[in-house]
C-alpha positions in Angstrom: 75.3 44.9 37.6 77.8 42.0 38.7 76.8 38.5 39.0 75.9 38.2 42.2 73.7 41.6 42.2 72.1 39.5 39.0 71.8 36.4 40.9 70.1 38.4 44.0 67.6 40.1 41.3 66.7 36.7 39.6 65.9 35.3 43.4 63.7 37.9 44.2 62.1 37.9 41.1 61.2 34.2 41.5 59.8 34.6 45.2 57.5 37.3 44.0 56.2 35.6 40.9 56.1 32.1 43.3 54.0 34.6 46.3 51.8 36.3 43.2 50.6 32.8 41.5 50.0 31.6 45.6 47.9 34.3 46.3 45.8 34.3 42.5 45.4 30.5 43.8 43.9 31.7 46.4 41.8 34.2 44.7 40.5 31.5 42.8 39.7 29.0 45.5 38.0 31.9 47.3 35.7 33.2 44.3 35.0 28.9 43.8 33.9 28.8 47.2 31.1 31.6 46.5 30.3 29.9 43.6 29.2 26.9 44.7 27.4 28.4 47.5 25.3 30.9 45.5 24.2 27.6 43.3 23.6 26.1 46.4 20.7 27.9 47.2 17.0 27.6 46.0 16.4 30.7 46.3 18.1 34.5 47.5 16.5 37.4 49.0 18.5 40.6 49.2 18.2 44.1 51.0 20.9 46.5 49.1 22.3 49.8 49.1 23.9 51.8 46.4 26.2 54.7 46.3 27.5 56.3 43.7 30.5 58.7 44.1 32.6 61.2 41.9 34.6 63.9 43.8 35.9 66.0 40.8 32.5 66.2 38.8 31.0 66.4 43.0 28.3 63.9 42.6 27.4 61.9 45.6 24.1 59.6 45.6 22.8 56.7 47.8 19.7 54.4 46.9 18.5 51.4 48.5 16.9 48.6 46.7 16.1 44.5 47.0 16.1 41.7 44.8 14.8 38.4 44.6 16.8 35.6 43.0 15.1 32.0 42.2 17.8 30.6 39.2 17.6 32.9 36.3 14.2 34.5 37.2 14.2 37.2 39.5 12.5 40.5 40.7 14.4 43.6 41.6 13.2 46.8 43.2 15.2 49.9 43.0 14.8 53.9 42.6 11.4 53.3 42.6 11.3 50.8 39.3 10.3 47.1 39.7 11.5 44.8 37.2 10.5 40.9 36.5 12.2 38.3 34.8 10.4 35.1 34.2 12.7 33.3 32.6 11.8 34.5 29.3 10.4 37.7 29.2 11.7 41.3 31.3 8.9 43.5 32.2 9.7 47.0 33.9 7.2 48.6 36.0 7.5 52.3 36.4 4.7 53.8 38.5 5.8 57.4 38.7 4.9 57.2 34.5 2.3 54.4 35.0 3.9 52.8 32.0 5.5 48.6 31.5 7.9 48.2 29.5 8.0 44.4 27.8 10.8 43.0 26.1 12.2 39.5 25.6 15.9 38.5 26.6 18.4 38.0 24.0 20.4 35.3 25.3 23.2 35.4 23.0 24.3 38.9 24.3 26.6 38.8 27.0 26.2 42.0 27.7 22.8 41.5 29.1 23.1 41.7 32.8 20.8 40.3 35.3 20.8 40.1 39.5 21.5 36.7 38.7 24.4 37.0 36.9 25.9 39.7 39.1 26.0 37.3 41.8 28.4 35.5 39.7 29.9 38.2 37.0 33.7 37.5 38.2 33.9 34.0 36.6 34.8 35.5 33.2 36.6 38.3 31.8 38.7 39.7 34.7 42.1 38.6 36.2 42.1 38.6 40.2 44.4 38.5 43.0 43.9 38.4 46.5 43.5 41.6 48.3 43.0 43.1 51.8 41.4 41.6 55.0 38.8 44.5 56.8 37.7 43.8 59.7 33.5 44.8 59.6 31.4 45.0 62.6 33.2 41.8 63.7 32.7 40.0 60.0 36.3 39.0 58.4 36.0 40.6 54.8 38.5 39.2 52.4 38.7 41.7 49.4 39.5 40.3 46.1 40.8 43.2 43.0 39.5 41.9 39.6 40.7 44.0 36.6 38.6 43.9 33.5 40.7 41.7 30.6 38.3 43.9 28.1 40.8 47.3 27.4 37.3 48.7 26.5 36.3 48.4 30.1 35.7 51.5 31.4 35.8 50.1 35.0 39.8 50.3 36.2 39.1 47.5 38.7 36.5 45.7 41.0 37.1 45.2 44.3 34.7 42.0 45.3 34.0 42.1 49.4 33.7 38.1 50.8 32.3 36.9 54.0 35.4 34.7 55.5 33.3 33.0 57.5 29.9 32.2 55.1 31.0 32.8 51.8 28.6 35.1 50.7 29.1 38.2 49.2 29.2 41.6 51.3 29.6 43.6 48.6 30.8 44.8 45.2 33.3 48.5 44.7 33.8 49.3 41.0 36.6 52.0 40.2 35.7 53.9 36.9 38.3 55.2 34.7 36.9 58.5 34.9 36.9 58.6 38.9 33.4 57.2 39.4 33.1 54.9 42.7 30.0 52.8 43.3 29.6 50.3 45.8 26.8 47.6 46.5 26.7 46.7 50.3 24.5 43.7 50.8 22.6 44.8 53.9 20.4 41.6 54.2 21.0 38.5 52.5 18.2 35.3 53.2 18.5 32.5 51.2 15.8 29.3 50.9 12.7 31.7 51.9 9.8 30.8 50.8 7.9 32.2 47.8 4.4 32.6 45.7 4.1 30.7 43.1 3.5 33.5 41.4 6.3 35.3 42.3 8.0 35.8 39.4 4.6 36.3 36.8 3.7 39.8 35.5 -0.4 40.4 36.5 -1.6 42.7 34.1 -4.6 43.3 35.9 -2.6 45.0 38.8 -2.0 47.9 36.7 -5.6 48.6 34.7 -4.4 52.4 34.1 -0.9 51.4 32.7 0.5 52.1 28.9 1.8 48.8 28.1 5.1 49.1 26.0 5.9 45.9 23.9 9.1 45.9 22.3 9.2 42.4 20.5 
């Protein structure tokens, strides 16, 4: 390679490193804005489906569920399980075995997942750049790719759907390593609803026929 060819290389190398760190700016800004906006919110209500695909091992499923966020409490529905969160405590309702399952949360595991986190999850542990624009039903949906930092991961990368226009989340892709696709499209998303004082509180009485499963 002569020295101009070198030169030429070295240019182009710097615009596309200079165009990369513009757009992960961007990236950033972007997933800030969502941020700020979920924490914004007293509470969230959320209609949600679920699709799990994997065209070599020919598995194709689609659930639909909803959740209901107030800070780190919450109550999710899906595939016919109910589970609280009261801040302290998880309780899983499972009618088809007419069986609750109690456990407490161990906060010092980061592994614990919860709705509330979700809504959050790509502040830590992934690198991200900006991705496409798609064009939904008239909704601008700016796609940000996050690859897991963890090599242990076995997601290969998330693909996180954001409202241009309010911020909010549309929805969530994760690739598997093994070919496994599932996406979470936010069908309904209310925020600042109001809710029961008891909406977050396990009644035992409501399930008087119910094996009660402590775990701690």
């Amino acid at each position: 390679m002569n020295k101009m060819n070198r030169i030429v290389s070295i240019v182009i190398l710097l615009l596309v490193t200079i165009s990369t760190n513009a757009q992960d700016k961007k990236a950033k800004e972007l997933l800030d804005q969502v941020t700020a906006k979920i924490k914004s919110y007293n509470n969230i209500v959320i209609d949600f489906k679920y699709t799990l695909n994997n065209y070599k091992e020919n598995i194709n499923k689609e659930s639909k569920g909803n959740v209901i966020i107030q800070d780190n409490k919450y109550m999710l529905n899906f595939m016919g399980v109910t589970k609280i969160f009261d801040g302290k405590k998880n309780y899983t309702i499972v009618p088809e075995d007419e069986e609750v399952t109690i456990s407490s949360l161990n906060e010092k595991d980061d592994s614990s997942i919860t709705p509330s986190k979700m809504l959050t999850f790509f502040n830590s542990g992934y690198k991200y750049s900006w991705d496409i624009l798609q064009d939904v039903k008239g909704r601008k949906i700016q796609y940000i790719k996050l690859v897991p930092t963890n090599a242990k991961d076995q997601r290969k990368e998330v693909l996180l759907g954001i409202d241009s226009q309010t911020k909010n989340i549309y929805n969530v892709i994760e690739m598997g390593k093994n070919g496994t696709k599932t996406t979470l499209t936010v069908n309904s998303f209310k925020t600042n609803q109001p809710l029961s004082k008891n909406q977050f509180t396990f009644v035992p009485s409501k399930y008087p026929n119910y094996y009660i499963n402590k775990l701690d």
